[in-house]
Biopython code that builds the backbone (N, CA, C, O; Angstrom):
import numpy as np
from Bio.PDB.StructureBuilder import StructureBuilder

atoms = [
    (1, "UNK", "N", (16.104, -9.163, 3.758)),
    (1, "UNK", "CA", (17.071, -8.098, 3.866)),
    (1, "UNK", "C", (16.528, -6.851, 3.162)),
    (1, "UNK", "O", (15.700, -6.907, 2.252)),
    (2, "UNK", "N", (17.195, -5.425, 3.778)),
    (2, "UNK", "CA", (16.355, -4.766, 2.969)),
    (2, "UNK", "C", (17.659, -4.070, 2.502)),
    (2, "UNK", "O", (18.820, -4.476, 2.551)),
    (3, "UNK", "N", (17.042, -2.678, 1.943)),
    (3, "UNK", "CA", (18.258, -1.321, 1.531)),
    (3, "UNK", "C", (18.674, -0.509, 2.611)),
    (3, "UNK", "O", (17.835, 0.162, 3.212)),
    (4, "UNK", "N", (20.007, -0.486, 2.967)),
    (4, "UNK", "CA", (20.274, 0.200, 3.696)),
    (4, "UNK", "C", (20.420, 1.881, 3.254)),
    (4, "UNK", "O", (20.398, 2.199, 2.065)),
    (5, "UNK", "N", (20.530, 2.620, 4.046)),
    (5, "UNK", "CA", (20.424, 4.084, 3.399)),
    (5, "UNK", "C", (21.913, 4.599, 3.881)),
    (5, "UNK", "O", (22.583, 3.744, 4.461)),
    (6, "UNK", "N", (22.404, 5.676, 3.735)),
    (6, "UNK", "CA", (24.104, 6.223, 3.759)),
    (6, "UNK", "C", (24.002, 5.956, 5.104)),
    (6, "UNK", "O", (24.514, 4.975, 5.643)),
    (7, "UNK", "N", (23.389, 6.758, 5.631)),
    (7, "UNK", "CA", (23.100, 7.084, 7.156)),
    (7, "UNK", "C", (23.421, 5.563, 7.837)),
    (7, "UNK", "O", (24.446, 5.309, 8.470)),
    (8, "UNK", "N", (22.469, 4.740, 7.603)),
    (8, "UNK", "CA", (23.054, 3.643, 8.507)),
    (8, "UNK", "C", (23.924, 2.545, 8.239)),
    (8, "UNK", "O", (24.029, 1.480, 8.847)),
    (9, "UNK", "N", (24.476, 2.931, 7.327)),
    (9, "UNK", "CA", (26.048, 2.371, 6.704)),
    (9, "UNK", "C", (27.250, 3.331, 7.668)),
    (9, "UNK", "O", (28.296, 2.820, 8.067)),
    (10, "UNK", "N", (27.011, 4.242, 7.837)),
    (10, "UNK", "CA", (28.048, 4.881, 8.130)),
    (10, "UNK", "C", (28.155, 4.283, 10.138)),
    (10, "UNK", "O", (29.052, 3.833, 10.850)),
    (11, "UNK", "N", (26.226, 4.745, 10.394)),
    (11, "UNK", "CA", (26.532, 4.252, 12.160)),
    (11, "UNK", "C", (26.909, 2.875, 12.307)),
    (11, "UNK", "O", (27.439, 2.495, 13.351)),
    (12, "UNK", "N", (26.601, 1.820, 11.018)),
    (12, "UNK", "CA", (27.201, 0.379, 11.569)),
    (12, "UNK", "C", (28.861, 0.607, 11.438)),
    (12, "UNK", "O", (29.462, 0.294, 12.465)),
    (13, "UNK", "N", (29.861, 1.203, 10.115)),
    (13, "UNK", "CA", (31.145, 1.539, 10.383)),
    (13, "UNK", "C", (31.724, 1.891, 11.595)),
    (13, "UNK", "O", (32.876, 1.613, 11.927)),
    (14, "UNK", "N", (30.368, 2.917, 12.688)),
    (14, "UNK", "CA", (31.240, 4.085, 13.111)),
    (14, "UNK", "C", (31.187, 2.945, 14.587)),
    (14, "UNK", "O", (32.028, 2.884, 15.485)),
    (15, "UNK", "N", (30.146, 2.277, 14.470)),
    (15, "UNK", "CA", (29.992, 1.174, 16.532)),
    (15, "UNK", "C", (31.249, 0.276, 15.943)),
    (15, "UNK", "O", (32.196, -0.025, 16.670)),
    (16, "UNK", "N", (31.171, -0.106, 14.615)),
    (16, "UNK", "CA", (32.037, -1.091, 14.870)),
    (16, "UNK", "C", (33.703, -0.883, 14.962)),
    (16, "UNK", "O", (34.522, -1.776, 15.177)),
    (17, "UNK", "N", (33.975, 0.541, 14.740)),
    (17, "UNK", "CA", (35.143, 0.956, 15.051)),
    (17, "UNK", "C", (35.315, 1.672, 16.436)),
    (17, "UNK", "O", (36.385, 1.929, 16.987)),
    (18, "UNK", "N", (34.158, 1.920, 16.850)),
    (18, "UNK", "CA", (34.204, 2.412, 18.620)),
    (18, "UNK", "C", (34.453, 0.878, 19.163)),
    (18, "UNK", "O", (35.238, 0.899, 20.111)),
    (19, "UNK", "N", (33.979, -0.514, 18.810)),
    (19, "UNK", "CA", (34.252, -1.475, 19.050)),
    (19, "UNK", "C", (35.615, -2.107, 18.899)),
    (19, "UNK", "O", (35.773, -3.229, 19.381)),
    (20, "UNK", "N", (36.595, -1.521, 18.295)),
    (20, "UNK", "CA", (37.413, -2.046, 17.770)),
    (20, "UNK", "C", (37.503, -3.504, 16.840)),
    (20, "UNK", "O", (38.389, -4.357, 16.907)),
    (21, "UNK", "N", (36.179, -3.495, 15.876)),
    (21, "UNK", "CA", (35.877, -4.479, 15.350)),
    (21, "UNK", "C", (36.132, -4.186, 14.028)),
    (21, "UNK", "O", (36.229, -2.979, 13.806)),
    (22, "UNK", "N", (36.374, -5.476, 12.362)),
    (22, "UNK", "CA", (36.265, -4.820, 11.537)),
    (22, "UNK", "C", (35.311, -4.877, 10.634)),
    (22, "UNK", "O", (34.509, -5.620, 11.198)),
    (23, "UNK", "N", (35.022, -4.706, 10.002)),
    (23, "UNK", "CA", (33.711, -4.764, 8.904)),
    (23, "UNK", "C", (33.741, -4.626, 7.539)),
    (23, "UNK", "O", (34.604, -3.761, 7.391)),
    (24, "UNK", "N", (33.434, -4.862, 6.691)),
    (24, "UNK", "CA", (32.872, -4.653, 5.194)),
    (24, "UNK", "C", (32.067, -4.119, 4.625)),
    (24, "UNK", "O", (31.117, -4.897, 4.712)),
    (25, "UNK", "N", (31.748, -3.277, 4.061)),
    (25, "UNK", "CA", (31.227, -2.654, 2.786)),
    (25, "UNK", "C", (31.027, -2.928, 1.660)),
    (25, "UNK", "O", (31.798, -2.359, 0.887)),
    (26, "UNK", "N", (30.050, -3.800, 1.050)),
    (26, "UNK", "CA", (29.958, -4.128, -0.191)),
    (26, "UNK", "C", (29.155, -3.327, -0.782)),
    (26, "UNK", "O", (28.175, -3.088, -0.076)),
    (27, "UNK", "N", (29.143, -2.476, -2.411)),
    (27, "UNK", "CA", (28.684, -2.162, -2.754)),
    (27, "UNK", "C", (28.813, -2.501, -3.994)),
    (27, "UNK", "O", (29.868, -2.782, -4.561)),
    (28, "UNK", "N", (27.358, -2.477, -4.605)),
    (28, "UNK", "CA", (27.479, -2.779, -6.075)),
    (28, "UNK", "C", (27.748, -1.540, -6.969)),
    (28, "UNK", "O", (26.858, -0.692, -6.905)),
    (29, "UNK", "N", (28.883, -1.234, -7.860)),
    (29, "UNK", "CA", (28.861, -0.235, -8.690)),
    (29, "UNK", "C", (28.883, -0.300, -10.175)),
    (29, "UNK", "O", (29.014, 0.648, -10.949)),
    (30, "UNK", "N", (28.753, -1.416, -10.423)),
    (30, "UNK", "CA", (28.284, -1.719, -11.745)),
    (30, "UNK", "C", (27.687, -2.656, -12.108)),
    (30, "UNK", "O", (27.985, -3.743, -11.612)),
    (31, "UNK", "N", (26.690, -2.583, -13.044)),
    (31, "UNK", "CA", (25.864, -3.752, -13.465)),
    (31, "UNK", "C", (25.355, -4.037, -14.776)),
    (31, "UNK", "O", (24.461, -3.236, -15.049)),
    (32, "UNK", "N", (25.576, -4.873, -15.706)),
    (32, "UNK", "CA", (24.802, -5.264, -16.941)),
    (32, "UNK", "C", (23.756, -6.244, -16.885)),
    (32, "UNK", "O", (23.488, -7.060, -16.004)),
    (33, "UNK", "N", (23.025, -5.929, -18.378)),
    (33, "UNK", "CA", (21.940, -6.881, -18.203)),
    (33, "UNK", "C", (20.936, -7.194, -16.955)),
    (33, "UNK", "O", (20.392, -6.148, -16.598)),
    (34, "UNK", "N", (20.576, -8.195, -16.274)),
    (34, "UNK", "CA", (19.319, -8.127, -15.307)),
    (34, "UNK", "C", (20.143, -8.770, -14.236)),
    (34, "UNK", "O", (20.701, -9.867, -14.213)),
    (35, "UNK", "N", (20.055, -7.504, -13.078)),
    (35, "UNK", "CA", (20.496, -7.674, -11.581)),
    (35, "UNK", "C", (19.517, -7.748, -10.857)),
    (35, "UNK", "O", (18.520, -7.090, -11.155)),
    (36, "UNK", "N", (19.527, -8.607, -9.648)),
    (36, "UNK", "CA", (18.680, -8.656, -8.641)),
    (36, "UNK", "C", (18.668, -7.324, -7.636)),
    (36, "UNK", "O", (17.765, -7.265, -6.802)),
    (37, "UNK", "N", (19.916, -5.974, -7.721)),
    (37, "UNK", "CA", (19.411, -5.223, -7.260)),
    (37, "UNK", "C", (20.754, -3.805, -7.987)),
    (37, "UNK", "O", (21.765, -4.011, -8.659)),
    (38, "UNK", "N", (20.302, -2.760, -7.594)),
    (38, "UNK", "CA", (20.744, -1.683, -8.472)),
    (38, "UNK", "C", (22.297, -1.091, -8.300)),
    (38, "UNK", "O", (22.941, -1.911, -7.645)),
    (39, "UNK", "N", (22.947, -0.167, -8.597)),
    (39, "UNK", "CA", (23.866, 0.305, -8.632)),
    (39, "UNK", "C", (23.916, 1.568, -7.304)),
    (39, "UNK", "O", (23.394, 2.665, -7.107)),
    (40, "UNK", "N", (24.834, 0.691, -6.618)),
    (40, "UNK", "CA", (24.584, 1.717, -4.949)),
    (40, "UNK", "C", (24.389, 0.689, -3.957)),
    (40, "UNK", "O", (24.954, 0.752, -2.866)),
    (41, "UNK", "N", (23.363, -0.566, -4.385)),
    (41, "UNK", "CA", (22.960, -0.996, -2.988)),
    (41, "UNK", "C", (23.949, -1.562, -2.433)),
    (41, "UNK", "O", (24.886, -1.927, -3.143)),
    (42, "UNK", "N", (23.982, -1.836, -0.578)),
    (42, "UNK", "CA", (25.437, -2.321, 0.247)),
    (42, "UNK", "C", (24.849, -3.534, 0.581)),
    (42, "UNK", "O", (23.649, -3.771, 0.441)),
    (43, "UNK", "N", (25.566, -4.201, 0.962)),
    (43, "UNK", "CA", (25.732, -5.074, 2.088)),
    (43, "UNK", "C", (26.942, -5.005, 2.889)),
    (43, "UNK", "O", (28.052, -5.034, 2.357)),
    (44, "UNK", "N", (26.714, -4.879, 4.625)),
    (44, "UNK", "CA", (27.904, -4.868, 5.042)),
    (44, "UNK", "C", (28.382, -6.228, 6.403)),
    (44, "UNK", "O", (27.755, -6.718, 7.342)),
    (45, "UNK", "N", (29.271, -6.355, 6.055)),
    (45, "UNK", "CA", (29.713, -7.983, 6.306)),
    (45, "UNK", "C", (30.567, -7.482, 7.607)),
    (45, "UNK", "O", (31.451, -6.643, 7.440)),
    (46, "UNK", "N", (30.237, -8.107, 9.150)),
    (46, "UNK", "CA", (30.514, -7.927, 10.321)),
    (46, "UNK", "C", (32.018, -8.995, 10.009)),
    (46, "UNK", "O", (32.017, -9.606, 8.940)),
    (47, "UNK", "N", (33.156, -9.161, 10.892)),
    (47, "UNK", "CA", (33.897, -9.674, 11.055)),
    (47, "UNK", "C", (33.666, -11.310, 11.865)),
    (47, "UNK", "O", (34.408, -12.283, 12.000)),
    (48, "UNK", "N", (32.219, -10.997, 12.297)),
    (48, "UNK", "CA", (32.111, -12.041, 13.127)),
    (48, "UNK", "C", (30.715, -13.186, 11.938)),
    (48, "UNK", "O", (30.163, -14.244, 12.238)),
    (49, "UNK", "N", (30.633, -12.612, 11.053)),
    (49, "UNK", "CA", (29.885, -13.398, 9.829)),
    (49, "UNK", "C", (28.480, -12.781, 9.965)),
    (49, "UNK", "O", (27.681, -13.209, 9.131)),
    (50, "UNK", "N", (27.981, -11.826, 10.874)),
    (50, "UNK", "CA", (27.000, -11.150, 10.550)),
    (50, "UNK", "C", (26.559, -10.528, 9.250)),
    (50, "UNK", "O", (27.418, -10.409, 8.376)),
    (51, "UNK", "N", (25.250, -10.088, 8.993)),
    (51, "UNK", "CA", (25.240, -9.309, 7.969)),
    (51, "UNK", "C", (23.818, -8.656, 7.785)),
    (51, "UNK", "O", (22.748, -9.132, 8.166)),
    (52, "UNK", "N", (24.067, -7.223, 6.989)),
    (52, "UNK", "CA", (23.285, -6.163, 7.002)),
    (52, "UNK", "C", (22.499, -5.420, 5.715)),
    (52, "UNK", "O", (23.426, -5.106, 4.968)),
    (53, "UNK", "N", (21.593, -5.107, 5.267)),
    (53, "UNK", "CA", (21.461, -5.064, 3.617)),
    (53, "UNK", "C", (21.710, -5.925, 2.939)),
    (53, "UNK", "O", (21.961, -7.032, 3.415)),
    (54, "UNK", "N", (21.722, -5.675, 1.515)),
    (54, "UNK", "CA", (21.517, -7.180, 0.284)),
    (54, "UNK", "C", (22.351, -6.050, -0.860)),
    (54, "UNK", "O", (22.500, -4.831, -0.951)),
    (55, "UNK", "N", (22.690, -7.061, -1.492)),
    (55, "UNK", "CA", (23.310, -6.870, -2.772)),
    (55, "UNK", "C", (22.163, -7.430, -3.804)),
    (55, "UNK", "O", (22.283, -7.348, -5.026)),
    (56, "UNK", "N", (20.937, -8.059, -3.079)),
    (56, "UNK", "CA", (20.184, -8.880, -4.477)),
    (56, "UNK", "C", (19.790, -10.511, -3.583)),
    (56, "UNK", "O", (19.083, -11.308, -4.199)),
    (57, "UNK", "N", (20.224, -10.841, -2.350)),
    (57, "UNK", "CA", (19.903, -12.294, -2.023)),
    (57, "UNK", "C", (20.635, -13.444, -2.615)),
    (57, "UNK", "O", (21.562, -13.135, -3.363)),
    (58, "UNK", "N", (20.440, -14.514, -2.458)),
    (58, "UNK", "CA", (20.636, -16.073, -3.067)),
    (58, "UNK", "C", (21.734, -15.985, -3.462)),
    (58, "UNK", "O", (22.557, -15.196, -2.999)),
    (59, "UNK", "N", (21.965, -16.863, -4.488)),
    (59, "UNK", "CA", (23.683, -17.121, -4.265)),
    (59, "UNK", "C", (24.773, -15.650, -4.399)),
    (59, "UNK", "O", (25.643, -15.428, -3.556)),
    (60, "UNK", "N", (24.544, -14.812, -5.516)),
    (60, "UNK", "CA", (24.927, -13.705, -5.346)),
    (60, "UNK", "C", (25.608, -13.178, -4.309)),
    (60, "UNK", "O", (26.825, -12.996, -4.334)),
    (61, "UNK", "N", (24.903, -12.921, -3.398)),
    (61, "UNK", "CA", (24.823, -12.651, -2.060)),
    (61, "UNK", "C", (25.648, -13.193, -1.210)),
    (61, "UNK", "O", (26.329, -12.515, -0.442)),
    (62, "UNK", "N", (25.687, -15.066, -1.277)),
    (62, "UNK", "CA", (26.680, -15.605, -0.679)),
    (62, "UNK", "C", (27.921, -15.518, -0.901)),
    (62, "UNK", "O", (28.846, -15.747, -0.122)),
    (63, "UNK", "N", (27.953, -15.159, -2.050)),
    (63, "UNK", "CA", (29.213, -14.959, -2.681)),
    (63, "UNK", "C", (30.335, -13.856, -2.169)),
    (63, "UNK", "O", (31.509, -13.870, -1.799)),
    (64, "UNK", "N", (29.182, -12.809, -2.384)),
    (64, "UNK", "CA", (29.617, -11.558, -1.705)),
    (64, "UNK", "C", (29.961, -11.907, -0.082)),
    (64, "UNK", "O", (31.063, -11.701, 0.425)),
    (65, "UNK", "N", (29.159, -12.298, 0.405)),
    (65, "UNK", "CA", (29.227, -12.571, 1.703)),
    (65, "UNK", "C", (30.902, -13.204, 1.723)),
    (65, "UNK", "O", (31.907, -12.607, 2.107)),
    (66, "UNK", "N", (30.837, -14.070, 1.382)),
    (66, "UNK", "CA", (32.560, -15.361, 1.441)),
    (66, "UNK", "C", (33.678, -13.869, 1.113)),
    (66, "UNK", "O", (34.379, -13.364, 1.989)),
    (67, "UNK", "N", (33.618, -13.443, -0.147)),
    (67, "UNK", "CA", (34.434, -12.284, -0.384)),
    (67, "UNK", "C", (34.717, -11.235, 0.391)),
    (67, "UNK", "O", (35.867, -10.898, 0.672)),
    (68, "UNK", "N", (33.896, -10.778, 0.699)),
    (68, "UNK", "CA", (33.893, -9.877, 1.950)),
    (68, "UNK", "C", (34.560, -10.493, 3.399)),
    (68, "UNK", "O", (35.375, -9.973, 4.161)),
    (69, "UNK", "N", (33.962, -11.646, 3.454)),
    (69, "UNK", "CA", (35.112, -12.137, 5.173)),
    (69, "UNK", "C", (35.945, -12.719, 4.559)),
    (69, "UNK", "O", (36.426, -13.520, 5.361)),
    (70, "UNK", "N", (36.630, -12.864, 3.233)),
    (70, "UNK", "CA", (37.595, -12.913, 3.069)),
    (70, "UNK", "C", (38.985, -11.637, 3.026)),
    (70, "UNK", "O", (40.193, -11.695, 3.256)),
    (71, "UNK", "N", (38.139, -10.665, 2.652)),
    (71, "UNK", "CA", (38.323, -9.352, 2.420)),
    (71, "UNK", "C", (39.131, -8.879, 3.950)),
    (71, "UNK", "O", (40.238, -8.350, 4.055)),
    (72, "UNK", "N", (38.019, -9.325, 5.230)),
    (72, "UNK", "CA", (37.988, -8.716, 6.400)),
    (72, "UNK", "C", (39.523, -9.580, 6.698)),
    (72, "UNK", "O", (40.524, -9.037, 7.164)),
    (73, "UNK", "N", (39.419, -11.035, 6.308)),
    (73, "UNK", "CA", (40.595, -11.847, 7.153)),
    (73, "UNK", "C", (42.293, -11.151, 6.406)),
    (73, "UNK", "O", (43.420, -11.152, 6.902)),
    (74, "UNK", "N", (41.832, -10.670, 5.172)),
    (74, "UNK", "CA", (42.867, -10.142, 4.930)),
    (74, "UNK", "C", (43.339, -8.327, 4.893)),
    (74, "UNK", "O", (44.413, -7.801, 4.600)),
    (75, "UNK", "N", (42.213, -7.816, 5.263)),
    (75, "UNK", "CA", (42.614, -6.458, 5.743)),
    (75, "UNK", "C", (42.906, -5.846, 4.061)),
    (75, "UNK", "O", (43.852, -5.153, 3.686)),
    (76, "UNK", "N", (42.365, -6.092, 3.683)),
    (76, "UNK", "CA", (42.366, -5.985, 1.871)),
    (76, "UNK", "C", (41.343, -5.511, 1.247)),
    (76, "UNK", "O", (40.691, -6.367, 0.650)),
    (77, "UNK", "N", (40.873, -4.168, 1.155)),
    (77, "UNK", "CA", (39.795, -3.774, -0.147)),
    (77, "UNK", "C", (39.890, -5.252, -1.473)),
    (77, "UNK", "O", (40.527, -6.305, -1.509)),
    (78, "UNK", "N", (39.098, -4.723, -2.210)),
    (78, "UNK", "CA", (38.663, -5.459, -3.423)),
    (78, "UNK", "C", (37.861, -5.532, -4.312)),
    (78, "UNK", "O", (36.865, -6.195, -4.022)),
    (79, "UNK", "N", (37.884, -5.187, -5.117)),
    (79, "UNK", "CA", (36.842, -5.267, -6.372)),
    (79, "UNK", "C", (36.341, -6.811, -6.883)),
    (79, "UNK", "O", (37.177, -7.700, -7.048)),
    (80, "UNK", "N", (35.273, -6.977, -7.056)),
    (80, "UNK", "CA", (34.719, -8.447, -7.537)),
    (80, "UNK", "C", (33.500, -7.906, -8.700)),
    (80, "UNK", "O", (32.751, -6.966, -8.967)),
    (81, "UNK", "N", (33.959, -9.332, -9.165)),
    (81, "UNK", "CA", (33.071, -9.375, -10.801)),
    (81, "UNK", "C", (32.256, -10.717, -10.366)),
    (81, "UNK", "O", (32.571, -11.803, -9.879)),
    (82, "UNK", "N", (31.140, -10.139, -10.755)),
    (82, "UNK", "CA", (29.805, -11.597, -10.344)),
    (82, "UNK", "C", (28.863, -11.793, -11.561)),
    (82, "UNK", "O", (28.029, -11.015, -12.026)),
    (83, "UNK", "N", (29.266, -13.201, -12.003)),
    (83, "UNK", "CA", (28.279, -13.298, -13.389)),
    (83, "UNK", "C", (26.712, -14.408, -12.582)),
    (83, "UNK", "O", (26.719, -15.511, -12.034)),
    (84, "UNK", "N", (25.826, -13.640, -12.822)),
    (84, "UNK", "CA", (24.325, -14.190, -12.451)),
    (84, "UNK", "C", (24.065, -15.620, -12.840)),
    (84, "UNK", "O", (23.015, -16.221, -12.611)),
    (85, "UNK", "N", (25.400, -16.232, -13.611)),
    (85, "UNK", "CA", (24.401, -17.549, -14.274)),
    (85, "UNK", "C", (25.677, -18.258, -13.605)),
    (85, "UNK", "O", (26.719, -17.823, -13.116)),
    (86, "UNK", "N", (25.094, -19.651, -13.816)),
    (86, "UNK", "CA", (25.808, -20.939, -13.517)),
    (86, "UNK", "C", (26.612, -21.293, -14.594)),
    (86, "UNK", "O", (27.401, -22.109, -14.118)),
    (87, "UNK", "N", (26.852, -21.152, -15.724)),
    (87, "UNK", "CA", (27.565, -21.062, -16.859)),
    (87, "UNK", "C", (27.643, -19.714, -17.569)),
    (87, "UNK", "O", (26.670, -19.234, -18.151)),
    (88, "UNK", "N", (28.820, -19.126, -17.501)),
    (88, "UNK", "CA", (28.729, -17.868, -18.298)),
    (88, "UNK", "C", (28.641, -18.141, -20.023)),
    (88, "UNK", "O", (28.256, -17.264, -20.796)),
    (89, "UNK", "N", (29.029, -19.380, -20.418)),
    (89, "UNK", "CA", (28.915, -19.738, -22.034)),
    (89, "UNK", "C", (27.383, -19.821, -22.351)),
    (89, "UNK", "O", (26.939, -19.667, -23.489)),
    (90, "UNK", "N", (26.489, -20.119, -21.068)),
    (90, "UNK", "CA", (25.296, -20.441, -22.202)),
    (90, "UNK", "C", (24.178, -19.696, -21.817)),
    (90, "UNK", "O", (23.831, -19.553, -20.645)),
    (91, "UNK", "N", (23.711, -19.306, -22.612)),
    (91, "UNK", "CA", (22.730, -17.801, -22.492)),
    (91, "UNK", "C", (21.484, -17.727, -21.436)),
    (91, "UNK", "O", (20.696, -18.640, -21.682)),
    (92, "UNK", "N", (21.258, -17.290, -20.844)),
    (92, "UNK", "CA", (20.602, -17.396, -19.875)),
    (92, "UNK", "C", (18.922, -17.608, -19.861)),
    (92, "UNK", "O", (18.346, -17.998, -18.845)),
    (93, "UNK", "N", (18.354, -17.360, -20.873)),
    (93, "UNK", "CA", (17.539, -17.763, -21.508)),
    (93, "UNK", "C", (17.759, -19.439, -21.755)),
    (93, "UNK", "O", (16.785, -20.182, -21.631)),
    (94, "UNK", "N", (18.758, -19.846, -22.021)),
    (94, "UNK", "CA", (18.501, -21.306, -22.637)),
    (94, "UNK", "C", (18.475, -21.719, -20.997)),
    (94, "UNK", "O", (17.638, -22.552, -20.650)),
    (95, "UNK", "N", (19.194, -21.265, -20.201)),
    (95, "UNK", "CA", (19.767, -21.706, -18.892)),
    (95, "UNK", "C", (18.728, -21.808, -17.754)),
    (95, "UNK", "O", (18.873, -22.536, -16.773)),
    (96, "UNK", "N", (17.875, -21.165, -17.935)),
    (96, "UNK", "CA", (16.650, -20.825, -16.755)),
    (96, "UNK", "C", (16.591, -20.202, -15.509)),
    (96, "UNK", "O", (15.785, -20.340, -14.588)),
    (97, "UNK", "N", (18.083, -19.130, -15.693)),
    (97, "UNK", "CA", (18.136, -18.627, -14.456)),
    (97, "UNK", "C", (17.194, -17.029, -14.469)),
    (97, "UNK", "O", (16.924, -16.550, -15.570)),
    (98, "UNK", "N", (16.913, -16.567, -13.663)),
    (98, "UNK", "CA", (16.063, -15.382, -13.238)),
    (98, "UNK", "C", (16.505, -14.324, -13.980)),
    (98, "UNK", "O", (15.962, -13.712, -14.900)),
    (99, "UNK", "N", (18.192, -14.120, -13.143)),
    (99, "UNK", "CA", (18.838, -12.715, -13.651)),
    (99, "UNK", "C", (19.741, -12.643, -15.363)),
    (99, "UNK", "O", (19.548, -12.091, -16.446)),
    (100, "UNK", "N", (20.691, -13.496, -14.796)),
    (100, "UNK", "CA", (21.731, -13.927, -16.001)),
    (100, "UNK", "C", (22.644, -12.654, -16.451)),
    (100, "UNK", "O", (23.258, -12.798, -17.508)),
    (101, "UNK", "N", (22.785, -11.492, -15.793)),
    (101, "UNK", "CA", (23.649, -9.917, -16.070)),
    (101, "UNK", "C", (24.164, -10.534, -14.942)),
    (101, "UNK", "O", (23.930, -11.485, -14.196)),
    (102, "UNK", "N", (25.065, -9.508, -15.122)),
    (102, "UNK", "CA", (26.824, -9.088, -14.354)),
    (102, "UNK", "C", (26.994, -8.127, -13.552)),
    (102, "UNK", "O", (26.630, -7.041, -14.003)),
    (103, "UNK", "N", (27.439, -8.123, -12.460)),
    (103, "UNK", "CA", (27.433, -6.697, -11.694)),
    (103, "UNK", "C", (29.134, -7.036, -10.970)),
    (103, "UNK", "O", (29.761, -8.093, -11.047)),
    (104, "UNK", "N", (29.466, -6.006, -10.424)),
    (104, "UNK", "CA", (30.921, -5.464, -10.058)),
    (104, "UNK", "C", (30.804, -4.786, -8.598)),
    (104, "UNK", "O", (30.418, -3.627, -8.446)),
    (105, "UNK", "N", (31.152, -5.573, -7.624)),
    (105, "UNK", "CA", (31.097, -5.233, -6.298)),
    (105, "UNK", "C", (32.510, -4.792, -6.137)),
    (105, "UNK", "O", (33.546, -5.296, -6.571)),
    (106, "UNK", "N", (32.246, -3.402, -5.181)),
    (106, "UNK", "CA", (33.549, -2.968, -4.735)),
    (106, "UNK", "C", (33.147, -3.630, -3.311)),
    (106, "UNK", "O", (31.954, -3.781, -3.048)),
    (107, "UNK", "N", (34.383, -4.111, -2.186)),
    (107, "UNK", "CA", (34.437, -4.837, -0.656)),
    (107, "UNK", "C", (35.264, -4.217, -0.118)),
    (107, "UNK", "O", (36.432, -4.567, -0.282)),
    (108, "UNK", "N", (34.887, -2.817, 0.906)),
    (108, "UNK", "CA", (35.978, -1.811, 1.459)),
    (108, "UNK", "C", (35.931, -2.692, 3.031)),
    (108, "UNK", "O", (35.109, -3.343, 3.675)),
    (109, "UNK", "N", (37.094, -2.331, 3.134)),
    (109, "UNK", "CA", (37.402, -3.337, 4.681)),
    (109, "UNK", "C", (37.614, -2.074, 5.830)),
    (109, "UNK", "O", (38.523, -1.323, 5.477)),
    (110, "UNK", "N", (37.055, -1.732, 6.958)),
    (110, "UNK", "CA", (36.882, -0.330, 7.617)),
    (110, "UNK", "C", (37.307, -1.424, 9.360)),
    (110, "UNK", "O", (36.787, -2.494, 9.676)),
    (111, "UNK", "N", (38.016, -0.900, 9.880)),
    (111, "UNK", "CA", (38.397, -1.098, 11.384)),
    (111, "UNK", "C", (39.782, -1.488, 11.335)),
    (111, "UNK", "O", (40.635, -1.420, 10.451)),
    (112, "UNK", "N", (39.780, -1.865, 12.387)),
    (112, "UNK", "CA", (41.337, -1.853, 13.383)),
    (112, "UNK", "C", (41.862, -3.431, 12.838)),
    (112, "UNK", "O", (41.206, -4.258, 12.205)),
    (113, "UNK", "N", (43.120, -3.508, 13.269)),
    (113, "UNK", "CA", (43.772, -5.499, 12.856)),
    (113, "UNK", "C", (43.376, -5.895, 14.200)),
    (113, "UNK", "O", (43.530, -7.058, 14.572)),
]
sb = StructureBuilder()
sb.init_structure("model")
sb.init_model(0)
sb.init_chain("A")
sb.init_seg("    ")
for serial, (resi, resn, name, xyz) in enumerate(atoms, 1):
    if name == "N":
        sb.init_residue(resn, " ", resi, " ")
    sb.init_atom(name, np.array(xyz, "f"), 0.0, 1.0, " ", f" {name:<3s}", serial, name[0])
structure = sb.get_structure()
C-alpha cells in the first residue's frame, strides 16, 4: 500500500458518490511514541471492503479497516485510539513489538444511505 496524496482522496470520495456508494476516510491525526506511519496519512475503506492507502499495514491497519466498515454500516464518523502493542501494561521493549506508540484515527463516513 502506498500514500495517498489530497488529490486522490478526494477523486476516490467524488466516483464513489457519483456512484451512489459510501466510503471512509481514515486518517491518522495523532501519534505518540513509534508509529508505523505519520500524522496525515489515509486509508480509505470502500463500502464493499475494498481498500486504498495505509495507515502503517499489519494489524493496525486491520483494525482500522473493521472500524471504518463499521463506521460505513453505521453512517457514523468516529474517532479511534490504537495502542501498537498487544498489552498496553507491558513496555514494549520487554514485549518485542516493532512500534509500541499510540496514534488516534479520525473515520469520516462520505456518501449516500
Amino acid at each position: 500500500m502506498s500514500l495517498l496524496t489530497q488529490r486522490e482522496v478526494y477523486q476516490e470520495i467524488e466516483t464513489a458518490q457519483s456512484e451512489s456508494r459510501k466510503v471512509a476516510v481514515a486518517t491518522i491525526v495523532t501519534t505518540s511514541g513509534s508509529t508505523p506511519q505519520r500524522t496525515g496519512a489515509k486509508l480509505i475503506v470502500f463500502d464493499d471492503g475494498r481498500m486504498r492507502g495505509t495507515v502503517g499495514g499489519g494489524c493496525v491497519e486491520a483494525d482500522v479497516w473493521a472500524e471504518a466498515r463499521e463506521a460505513i454500516s453505521e453512517n457514523k464518523s468516529r474517532l479511534c485510539r490504537f495502542t501498537l502493542r498487544d498489552d498496553p501494561d507491558v513496555p514494549p521493549d520487554e514485549e518485542g513489538m516493532v512500534c509500541g506508540g499510540e496514534m488516534e484515527v479520525f473515520i469520516e463516513v462520505w456518501g449516500s444511505d
